[in-house]
C-alpha positions in Angstrom: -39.7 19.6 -7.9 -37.0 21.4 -5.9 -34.4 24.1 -7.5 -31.9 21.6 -8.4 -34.6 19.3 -10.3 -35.9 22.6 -12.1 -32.8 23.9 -13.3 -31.2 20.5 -14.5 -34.7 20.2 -16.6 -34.1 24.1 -17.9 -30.2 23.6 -18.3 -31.3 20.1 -19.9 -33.2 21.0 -22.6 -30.3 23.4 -24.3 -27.5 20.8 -23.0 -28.5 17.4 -22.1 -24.7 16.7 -20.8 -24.9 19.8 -18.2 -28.3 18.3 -16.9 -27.3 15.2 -16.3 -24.3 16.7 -14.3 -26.4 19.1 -12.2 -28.7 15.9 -11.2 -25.7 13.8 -11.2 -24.3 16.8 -8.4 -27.8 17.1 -6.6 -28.0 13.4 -5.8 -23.9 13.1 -5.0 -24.8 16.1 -2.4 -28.4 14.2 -0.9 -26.0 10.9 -0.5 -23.9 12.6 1.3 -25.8 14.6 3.7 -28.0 11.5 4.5 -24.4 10.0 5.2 -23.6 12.4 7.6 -26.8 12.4 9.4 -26.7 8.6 9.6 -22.7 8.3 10.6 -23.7 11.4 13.4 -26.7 9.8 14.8 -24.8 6.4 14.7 -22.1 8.4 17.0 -24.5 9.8 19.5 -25.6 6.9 20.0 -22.9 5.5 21.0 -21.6 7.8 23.5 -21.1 7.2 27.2 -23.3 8.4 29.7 -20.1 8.5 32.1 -16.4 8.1 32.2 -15.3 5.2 29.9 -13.1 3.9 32.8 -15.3 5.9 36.0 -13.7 3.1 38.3 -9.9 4.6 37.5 -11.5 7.7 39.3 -8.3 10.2 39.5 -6.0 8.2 40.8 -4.5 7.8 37.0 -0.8 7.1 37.9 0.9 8.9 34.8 4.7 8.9 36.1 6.6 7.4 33.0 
């Protein structure tokens, strides 16, 4: 039992309403995080090893 899971049972017992809250909160914040991880990984995975366009080398012609 982690911190969170502790203190919503202690909180819980003298106001059922907050405990449900704080473990309401605690899993909000572990949906998130593993969100985060996921979407980053997802992104590294997708990254280039090179130049998106290496063939344009620098001869970008950027004269408007």
């Amino acid at each position: 039992m982690d911190v969170s899971s502790s203190t919503a049972k202690s909180v819980g017992q003298q106001d059922p309403l907050l405990g449900v809250q704080i473990k309401l909160f605690k899993s909000a914040q572990d949906t998130a995080q593993s969100t985060i991880e996921t979407l980053l990984s997802s992104v590294n995975a997708v990254q280039p090893a090179q130049s998106v366009e290496p063939h344009l080398g620098s001869k970008l012609d950027v004269r408007a």
